[in-house]
Every structure is written in structure tokens, then in C-alpha cells.
C-alpha positions as CSV (number, residue, x, y, z in Angstrom):
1,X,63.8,78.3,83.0
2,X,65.0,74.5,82.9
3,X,67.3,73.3,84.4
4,X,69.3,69.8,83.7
5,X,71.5,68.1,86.7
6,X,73.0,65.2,85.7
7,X,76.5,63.4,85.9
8,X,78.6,63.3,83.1
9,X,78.3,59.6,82.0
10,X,74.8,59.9,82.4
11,X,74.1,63.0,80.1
12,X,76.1,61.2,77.3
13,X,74.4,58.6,77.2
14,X,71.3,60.6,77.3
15,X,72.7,62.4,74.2
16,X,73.3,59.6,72.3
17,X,70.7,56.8,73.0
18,X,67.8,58.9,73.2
19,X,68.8,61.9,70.9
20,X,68.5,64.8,74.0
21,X,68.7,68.2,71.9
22,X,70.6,70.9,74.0
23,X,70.6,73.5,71.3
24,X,68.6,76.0,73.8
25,X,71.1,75.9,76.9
26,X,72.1,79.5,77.8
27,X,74.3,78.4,80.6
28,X,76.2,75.1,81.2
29,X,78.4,74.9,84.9
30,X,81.0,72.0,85.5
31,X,81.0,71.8,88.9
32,X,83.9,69.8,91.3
33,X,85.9,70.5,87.7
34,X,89.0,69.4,88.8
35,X,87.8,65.8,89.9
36,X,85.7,65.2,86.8
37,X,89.1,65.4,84.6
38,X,90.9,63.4,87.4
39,X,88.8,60.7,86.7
40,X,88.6,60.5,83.7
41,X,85.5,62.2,82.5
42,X,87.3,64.8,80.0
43,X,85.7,62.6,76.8
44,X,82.7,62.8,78.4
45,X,82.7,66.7,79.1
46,X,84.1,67.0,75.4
47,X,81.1,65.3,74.4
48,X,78.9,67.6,76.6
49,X,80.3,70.5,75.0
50,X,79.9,69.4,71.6
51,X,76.4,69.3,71.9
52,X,75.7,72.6,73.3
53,X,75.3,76.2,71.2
54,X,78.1,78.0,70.0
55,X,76.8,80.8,72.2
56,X,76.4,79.9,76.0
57,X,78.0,81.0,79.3
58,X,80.4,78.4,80.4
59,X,81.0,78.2,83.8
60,X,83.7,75.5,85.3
61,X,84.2,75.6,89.7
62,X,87.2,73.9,90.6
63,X,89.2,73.9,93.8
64,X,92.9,73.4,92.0
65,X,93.9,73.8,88.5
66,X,95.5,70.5,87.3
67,X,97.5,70.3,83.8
68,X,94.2,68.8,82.0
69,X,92.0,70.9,82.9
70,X,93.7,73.9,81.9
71,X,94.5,72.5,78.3
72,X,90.5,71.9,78.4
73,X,90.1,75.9,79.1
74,X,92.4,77.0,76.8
75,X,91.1,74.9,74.1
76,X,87.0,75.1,74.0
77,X,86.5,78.3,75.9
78,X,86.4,81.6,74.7
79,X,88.0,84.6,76.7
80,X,88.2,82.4,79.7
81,X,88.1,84.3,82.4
82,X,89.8,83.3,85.7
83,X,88.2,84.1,89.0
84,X,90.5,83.1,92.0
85,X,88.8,83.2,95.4
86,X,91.9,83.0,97.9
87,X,95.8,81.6,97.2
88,X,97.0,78.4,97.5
89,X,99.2,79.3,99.5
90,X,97.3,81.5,102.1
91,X,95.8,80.4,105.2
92,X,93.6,82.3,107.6
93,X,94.7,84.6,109.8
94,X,92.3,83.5,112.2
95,X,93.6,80.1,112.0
96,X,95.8,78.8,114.8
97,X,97.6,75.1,113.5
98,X,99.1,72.7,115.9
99,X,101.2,69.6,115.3
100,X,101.4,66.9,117.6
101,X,104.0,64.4,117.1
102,X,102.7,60.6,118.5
103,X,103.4,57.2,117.7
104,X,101.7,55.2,115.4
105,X,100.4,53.2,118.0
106,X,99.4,56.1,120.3
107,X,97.3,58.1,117.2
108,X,94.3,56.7,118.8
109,X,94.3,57.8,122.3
110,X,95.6,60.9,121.0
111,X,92.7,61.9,118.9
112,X,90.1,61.1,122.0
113,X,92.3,63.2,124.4
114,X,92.3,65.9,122.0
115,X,88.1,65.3,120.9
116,X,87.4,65.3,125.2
117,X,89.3,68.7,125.3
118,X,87.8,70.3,123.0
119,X,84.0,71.9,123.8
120,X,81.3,69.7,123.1
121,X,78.7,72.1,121.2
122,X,81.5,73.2,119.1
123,X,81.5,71.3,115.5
124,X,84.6,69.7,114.9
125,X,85.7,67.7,111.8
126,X,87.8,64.6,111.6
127,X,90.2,63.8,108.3
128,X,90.9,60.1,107.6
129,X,93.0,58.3,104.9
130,X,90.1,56.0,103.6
131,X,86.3,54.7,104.1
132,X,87.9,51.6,106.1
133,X,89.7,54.0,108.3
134,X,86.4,56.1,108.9
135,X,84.6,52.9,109.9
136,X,87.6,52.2,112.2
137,X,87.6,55.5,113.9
138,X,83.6,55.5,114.5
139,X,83.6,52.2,116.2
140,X,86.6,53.7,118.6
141,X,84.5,56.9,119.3
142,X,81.0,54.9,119.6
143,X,83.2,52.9,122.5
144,X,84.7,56.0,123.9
145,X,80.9,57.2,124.4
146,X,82.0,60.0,122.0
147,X,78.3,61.3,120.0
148,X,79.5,61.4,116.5
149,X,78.7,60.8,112.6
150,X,80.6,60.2,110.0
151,X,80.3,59.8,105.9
152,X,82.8,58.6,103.3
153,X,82.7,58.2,99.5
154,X,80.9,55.5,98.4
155,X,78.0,56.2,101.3
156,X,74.4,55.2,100.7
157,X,72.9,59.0,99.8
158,X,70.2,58.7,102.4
159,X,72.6,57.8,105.2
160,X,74.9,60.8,104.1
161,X,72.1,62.9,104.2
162,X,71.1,61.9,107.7
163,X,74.5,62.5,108.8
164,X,74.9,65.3,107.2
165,X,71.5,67.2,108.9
166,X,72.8,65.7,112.2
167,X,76.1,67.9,112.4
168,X,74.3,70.7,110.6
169,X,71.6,71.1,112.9
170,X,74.2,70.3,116.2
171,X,72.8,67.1,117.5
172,X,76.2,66.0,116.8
173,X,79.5,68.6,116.6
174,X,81.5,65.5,115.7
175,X,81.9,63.7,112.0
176,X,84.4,61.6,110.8
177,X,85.1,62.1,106.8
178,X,87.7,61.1,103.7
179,X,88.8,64.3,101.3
180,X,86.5,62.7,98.9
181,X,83.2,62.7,100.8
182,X,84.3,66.3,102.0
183,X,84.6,67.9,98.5
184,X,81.3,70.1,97.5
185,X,80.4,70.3,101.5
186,X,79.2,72.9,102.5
187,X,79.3,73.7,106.2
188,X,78.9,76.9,107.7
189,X,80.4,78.0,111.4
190,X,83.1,75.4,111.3
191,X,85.1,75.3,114.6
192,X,87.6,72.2,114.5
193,X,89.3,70.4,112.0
194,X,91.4,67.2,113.1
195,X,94.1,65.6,110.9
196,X,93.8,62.3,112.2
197,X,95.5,60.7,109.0
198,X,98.4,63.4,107.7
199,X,97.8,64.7,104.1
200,X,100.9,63.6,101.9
201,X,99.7,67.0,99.7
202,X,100.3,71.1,101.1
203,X,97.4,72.0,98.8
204,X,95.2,69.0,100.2
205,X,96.3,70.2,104.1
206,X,94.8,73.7,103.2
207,X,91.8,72.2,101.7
208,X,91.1,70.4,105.0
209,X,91.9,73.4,107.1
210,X,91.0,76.3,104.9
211,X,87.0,74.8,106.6
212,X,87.7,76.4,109.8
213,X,88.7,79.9,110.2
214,X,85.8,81.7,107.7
215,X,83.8,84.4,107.3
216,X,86.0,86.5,110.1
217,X,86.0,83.8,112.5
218,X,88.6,82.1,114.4
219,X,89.4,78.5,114.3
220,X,91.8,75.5,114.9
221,X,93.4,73.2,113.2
222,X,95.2,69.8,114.7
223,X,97.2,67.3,113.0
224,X,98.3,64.5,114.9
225,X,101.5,63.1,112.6
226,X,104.4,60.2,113.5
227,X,107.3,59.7,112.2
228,X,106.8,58.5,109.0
229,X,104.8,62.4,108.5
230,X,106.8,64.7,109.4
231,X,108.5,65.0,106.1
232,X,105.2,66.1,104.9
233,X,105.2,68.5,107.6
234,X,108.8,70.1,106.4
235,X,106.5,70.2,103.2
236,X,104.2,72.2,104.4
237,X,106.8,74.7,106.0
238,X,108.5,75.0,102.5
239,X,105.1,75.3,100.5
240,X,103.5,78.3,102.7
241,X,106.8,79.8,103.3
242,X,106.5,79.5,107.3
243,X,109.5,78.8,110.3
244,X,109.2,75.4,112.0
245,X,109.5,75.8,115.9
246,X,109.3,73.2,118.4
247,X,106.8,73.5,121.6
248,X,106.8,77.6,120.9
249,X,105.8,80.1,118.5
250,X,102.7,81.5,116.8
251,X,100.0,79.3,115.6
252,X,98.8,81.2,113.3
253,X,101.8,82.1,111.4
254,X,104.5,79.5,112.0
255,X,105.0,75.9,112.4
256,X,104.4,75.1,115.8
257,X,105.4,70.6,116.5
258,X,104.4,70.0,120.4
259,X,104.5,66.4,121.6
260,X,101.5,64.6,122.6
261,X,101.6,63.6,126.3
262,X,100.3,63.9,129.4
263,X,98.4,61.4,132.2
264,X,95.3,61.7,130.5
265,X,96.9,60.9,127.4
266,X,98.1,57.4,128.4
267,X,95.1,56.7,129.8
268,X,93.4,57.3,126.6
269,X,96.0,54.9,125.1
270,X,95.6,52.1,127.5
271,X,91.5,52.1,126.6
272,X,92.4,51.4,122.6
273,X,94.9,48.9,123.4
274,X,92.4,47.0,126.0
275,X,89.7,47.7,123.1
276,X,92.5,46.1,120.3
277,X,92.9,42.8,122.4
278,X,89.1,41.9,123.6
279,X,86.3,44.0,120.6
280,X,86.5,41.2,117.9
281,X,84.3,44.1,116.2
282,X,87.3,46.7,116.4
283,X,89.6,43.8,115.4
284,X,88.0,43.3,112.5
285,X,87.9,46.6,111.6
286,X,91.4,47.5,112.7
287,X,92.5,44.4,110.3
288,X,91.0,45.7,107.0
């Protein structure tokens, strides 16, 4: 059997400027579904779709169900049928969650208090906002003499495959990613996942920790938020339905916000502010 892989800007054009005939496809699969609409590939997929037989299998992976794509279901599928592989609103059992509340300014140290306490052969995930803030967080871990890799987005494919069979095969438990480059991964035995930058979305907060936690496992989950988060946090609370306690409770079924602190803590902080005025490198970085 043939098989086609291709991205959807790439199969049109293959369609129309050199007259591709997919009249014998048996099975077509949209995969990432969700992303392809929310960039603004639906023409594209229409197109796609167009072109194939009246009689196929149709099979669309998605991991949320936005407006668009729905209409798309509704509208060129037949007896769609709607396979749902957990709730949106469930998290692990096995999952314990922990809030630290820091400073802006103290994020830093924080994160490479929590990264030394946490075993070293155990893999361990960190969230950032964007590709700039991945870059920024390496160089502070690559000072820290903290083994680590890291991908993002736009990431040269062989690179993200290096990095990729580094933290797969354990010669390093540590990786830095954006949502983005996440999406698709696949990685098995996860034990960590780190929040470094807050998700302003619930959904996108069980994405991230939803990693950890599988396959009968236990895991942990740590989100380091400041002020300007915690709203997101109250959120959260609302969206899963859970009680918000401060310094007590149980991790894996409340809201559990702890404070960040500790001698080992400010030392942590004192090496990113000496790093902040003396590594032009981190400057830079820290600037973009």
C-alpha cells in the first residue's frame, strides 16, 4: 500500500500544478487537526478533500475541538464518529500539582532550586512562553552546569531530532520546550513537568501536565507563577472544579499555592542576578 505524507500547502499545490490523481486513496488522516484550522489551512484541507473518492475512511486527531473544526466535521464527513480519549477536565490521579508563588525577578533561581531537587536520571520537562524564552533559559542552565536540551518551533529538523534522541535515550532528563514544539511528541515514562512560563489557558495547563502521570504511573507537576498569574490559577480552580489551599492539602486533588523560599533559594537568585550584570551573552538574550 502507498502511502502520501505531506503538509497541507504542499499537497495542493501538488494537486493543482502537477495534476496528482488521488482517486485510489482508501484512507486519508488529518493529524494535529485542530492546529491546521487554527492557522488557517481549512481551504487547503477543503481542497484536499475535494479531490479524494466519495468513499474513503476519514480520520481527523485532534487534541481540542475548536468552533471551525467542528463546522468542518459536521459539514464533509459522514456519520462522524467521535472518539474521546480522556476529559478536558480530568487530570491524573497519579498526578500530584504544586504552585509556587515567586517574583518575577526570583522565577529564575526558582526553577534551578527546583531542577537541583529533583533526581537527576528522572526526565523532566520544562514549559516556556516563546523560542526567545527557551534560548534564555538554556543559556541560564548551561551556566548553572545543569545537562540539558531544549527544542522550539521554528527549530532546524536535524537539531530537533538530536535533541529529541538525547532525552529519549537519557543522556539528558532535562529539555526546555514552547506548547508548539511540544504538540505531536511523543514521550514515554515522563516524570516532571515544570511550568516555568504560566499558561493563560486551563485546557493548555492540562496539555502540559496531562505528559506526566501515564500509563499507571505517578508524576509531578510544578508551576512557578507571580503575581500577575495567579488569576490564571483561580482559573484553573474554577475550570477542574478543585478547592484552592494555601501551604496544605492534597496534590493530587486540590489546589495546593506554597511559597518559594528557602536559603538555597536565595542563593540560586543571587547566581542569575550576578549572571544578569556581567554575561553580555545572557544580556542579550534576556533583552530580546
Amino acid at each position: 500500500m502507498a502511502r502520501i505524507i505531506a503538509t497541507p500547502g504542499r499537497l495542493v499545490h501538488l494537486l493543482i500544478e502537477m495534476n496528482l490523481q488521488l482517486s485510489a486513496v482508501e484512507i486519508v488522516v488529518f493529524d494535529e487537526a485542530d492546529r491546521l484550522f487554527e492557522q488557517g489551512f481549512d481551504e487547503h484541507v477543503s481542497t484536499i478533500m475535494k479531490a479524494l473518492p466519495t468513499k474513503k475512511q476519514s480520520l481527523l486527531f485532534s487534541a481540542t475541538l475548536p468552533a471551525n473544526l467542528l463546522q468542518f466535521a459536521r459539514a464533509t464527513l459522514v456519520d462522524p464518529l467521535l472518539l474521546r480519549l480522556d476529559l478536558d477536565t480530568k487530570l491524573s490521579p497519579s498526578l500530584s500539582s504544586e504552585f509556587l508563588i515567586t517574583t518575577k525577578q526570583a522565577k529564575y533561581g526558582a526553577l534551578l532550586h527546583l531542577l537541583r531537587k529533583l533526581p537527576d536520571d528522572e526526565p523532566t520537562i520544562v514549559f516556556a512562553a516563546t523560542k526567545y524564552a527557551v534560548e534564555f533559559l538554556s543559556t541560564v542552565l548551561t551556566r548553572a552546569h545543569l545537562d540539558h536540551t531544549f527544542i522550539y518551533g521554528s527549530m532546524d529538523p536535524t537539531a530537533r531530532s538530536i535533541a529529541m534522541s538525547q532525552f529519549r535515550s537519557h543522556k539528558k532528563n532535562i529539555m526546555i520546550v514552547t506548547d508548539v514544539a511540544a504538540r505531536g511528541l511523543d514521550i514515554p515514562l515522563l516524570n516532571h513537568v515544570i511550568n516555568f512560563d504560566y499558561p493563560e489557558n486551563s485546557k493548555i495547563f492540562l496539555h502540559r501536565v496531562g505528559r506526566a502521570a501515564r500509563a499507571g504511573r505517578s508524576g509531578n507537576a510544578y508551576s512557578l507563577v507571580n503575581v500577575d498569574e495567579v488569576g490564571y490559577v483561580l482559573d484553573l480552580a474554577l475550570f477542574l472544579g478543585r478547592k484552592i489551599y494555601l501551604g496544605d492539602g492534597d496534590r493530587t486533588t486540590d489546589i495546593v499555592l506554597s511559597t518559594a523560599s528557602g536559603r538555597c533559594l536565595s542563593d540560586e537568585c543571587e547566581f542569575v542576578q550576578n549572571l544578569l550584570k556581567h554575561d553580555c551573552e545572557l544580556v542579550s538574550c534576556h533583552d530580546v
